[in-house]
C-alpha positions as CSV (number, residue, x, y, z in Angstrom):
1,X,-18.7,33.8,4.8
2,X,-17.1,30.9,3.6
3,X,-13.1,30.1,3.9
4,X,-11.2,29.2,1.7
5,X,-9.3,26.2,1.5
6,X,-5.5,26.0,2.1
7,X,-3.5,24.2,-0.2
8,X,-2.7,21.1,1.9
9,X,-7.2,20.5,2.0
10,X,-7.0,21.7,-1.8
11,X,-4.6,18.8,-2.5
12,X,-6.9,16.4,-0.3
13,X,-9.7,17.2,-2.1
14,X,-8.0,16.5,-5.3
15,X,-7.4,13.0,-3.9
16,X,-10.4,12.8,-2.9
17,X,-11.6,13.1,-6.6
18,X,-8.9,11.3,-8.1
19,X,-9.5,7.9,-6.0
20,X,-13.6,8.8,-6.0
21,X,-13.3,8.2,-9.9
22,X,-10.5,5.0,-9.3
23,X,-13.4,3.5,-7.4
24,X,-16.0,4.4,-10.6
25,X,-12.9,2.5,-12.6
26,X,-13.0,5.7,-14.9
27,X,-9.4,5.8,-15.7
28,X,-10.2,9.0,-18.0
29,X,-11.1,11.3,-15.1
30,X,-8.0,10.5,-12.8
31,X,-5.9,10.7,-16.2
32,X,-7.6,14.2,-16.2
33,X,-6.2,14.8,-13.0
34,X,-2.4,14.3,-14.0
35,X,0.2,15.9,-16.4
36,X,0.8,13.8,-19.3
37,X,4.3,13.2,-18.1
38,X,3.3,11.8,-14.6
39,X,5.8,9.9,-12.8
40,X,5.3,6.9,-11.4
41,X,7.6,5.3,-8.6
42,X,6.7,1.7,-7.3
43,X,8.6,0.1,-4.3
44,X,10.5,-2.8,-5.7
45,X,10.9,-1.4,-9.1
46,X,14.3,0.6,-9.6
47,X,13.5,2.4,-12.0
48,X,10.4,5.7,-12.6
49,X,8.0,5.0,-15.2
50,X,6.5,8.0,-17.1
51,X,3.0,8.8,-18.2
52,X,-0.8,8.9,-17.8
53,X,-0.9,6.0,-20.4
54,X,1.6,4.0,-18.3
55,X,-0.8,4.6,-15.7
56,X,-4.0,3.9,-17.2
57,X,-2.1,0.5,-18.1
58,X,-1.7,-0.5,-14.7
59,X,-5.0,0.4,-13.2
60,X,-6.6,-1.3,-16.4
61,X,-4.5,-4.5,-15.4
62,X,-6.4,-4.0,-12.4
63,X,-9.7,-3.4,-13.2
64,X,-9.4,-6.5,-15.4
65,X,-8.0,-8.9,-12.5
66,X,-10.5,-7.6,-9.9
67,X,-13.4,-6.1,-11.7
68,X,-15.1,-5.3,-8.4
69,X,-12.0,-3.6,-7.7
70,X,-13.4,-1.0,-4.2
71,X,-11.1,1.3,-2.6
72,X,-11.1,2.7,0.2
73,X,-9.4,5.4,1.8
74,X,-8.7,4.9,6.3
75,X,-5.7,7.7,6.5
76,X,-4.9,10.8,4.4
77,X,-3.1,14.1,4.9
78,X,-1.1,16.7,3.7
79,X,1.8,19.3,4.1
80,X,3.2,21.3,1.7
81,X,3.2,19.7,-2.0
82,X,2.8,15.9,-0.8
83,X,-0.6,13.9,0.0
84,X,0.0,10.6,2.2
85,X,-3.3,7.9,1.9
86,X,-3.1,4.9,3.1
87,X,-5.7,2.6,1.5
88,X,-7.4,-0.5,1.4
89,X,-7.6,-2.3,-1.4
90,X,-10.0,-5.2,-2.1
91,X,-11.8,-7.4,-4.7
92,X,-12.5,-10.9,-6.5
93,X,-9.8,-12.1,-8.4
94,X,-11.5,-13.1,-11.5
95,X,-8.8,-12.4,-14.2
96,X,-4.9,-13.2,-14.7
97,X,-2.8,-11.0,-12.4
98,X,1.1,-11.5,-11.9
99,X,1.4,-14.4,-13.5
100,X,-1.5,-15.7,-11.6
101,X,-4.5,-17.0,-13.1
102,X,-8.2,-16.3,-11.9
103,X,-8.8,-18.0,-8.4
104,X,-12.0,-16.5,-7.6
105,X,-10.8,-15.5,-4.2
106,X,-11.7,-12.4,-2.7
107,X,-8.4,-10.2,-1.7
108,X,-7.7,-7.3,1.1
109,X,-4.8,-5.8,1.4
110,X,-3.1,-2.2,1.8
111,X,-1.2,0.2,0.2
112,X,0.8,3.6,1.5
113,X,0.9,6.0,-1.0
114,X,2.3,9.4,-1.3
115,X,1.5,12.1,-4.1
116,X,2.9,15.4,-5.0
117,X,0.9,17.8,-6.3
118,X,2.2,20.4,-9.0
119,X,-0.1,23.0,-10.7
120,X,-3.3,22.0,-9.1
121,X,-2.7,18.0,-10.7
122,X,-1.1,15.2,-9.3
123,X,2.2,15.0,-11.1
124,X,4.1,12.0,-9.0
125,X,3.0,9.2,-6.9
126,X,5.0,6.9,-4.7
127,X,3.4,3.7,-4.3
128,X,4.5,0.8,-1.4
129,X,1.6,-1.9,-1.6
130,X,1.5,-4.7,0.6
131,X,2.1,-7.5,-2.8
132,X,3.2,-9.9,0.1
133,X,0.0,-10.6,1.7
134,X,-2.1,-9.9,-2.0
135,X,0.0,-12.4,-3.2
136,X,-0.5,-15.1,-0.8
137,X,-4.2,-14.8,-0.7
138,X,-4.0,-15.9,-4.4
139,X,-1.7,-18.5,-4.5
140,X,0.7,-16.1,-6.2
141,X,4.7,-18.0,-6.7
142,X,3.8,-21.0,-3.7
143,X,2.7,-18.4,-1.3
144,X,-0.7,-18.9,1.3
145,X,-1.6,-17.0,3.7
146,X,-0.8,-19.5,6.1
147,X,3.2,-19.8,4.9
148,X,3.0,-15.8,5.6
149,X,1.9,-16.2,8.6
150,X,4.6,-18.6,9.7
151,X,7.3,-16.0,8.0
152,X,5.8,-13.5,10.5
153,X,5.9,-16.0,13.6
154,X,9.4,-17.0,12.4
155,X,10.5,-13.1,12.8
156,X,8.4,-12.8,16.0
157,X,10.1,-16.2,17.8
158,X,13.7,-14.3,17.4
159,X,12.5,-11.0,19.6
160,X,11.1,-13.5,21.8
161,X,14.1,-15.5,22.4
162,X,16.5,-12.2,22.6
163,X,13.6,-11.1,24.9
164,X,13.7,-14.2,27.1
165,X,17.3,-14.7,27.4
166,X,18.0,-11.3,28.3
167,X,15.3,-11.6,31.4
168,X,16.9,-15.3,32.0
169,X,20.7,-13.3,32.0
170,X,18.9,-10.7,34.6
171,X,17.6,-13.0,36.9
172,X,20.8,-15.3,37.2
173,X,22.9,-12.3,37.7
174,X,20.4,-11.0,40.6
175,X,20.2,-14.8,42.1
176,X,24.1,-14.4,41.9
177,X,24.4,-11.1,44.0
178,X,21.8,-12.7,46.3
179,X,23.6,-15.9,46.7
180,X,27.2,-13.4,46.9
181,X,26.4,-11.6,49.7
């Protein structure tokens, strides 16, 4: 007897499919897998754009920057309509991306991504890709992976001078009850 699938696993297994093909860069299956007024939402970008040839354009600009384009999937789940994935994205930059052109380097980076599902196809995605770091590892607009990590460490010496000062404050107002009584 075999069980059925709820719809949550149905809409993994659509996934499933859909990034299965990304990673065979056959943009016609996944396009398969979408209404042709799929709507795309980007982090950064304040506007939705519309349409599986609005998509095909940006996985093509892709494909064509990092032709050994491999992703992989490390989280996904479901509830309901939505699908989160959290990916990892990698690949040789061999062609113009951003502004940038070809470096050669190889890139790694990751990208949360949330999808609802609407009549068995995947009719919107939400996409928040870590461009930061992707960016950096190719040079993109002055950036290096070394300037990103002193913009982390920057961010990281603040907690630990709040962090320190309120132990400092704690300790000279217990040495001050000591000395008090």
């Amino acid at each position: 007897m075999t069980i059925p699938l709820s719809i949550p696993q149905s809409n993994i297994e659509l996934m499933r499919a859909a990034f299965a093909a990304l990673g065979r860069r056959d943009a016609d299956a996944v396009a398969r897998l979408m209404p042709s007024d799929f709507i795309i939402n980007i982090a950064g970008v304040p506007y939705q754009k519309r349409g599986t040839g609005t998509w095909r354009k940006h996985a093509e600009i892709l494909f064509s920057a990092f032709p050994d384009l491999q992703v992989k999937i490390e989280d996904i789940f479901a509830g309901d309509d939505k699908v989160a994935v959290r990916l990892r994205i990698s690949g040789t930059h061999r062609g113009e991306f951003l502004g940038v052109q070809p470096t050669g380097k190889r890139v790694e980076y990751e990208s949360t991504e949330v999808y609802r599902i609407a009549d068995g196809k995947i009719a919107e995605e939400w996409i928040c890709s870590d461009t930061l770091t992707l960016m950096a590892q190719i040079g993109g607009q002055g950036l290096s992976m070394g300037k990103l990590a002193s913009m982390w460490l920057a961010g990281y010496r603040v907690w630990f001078a709040l962090g320190l000062g309120i132990a400092l404050g704690a300790l000279a107002t217990a040495l001050l009850r000591v000395v008090a009584s």
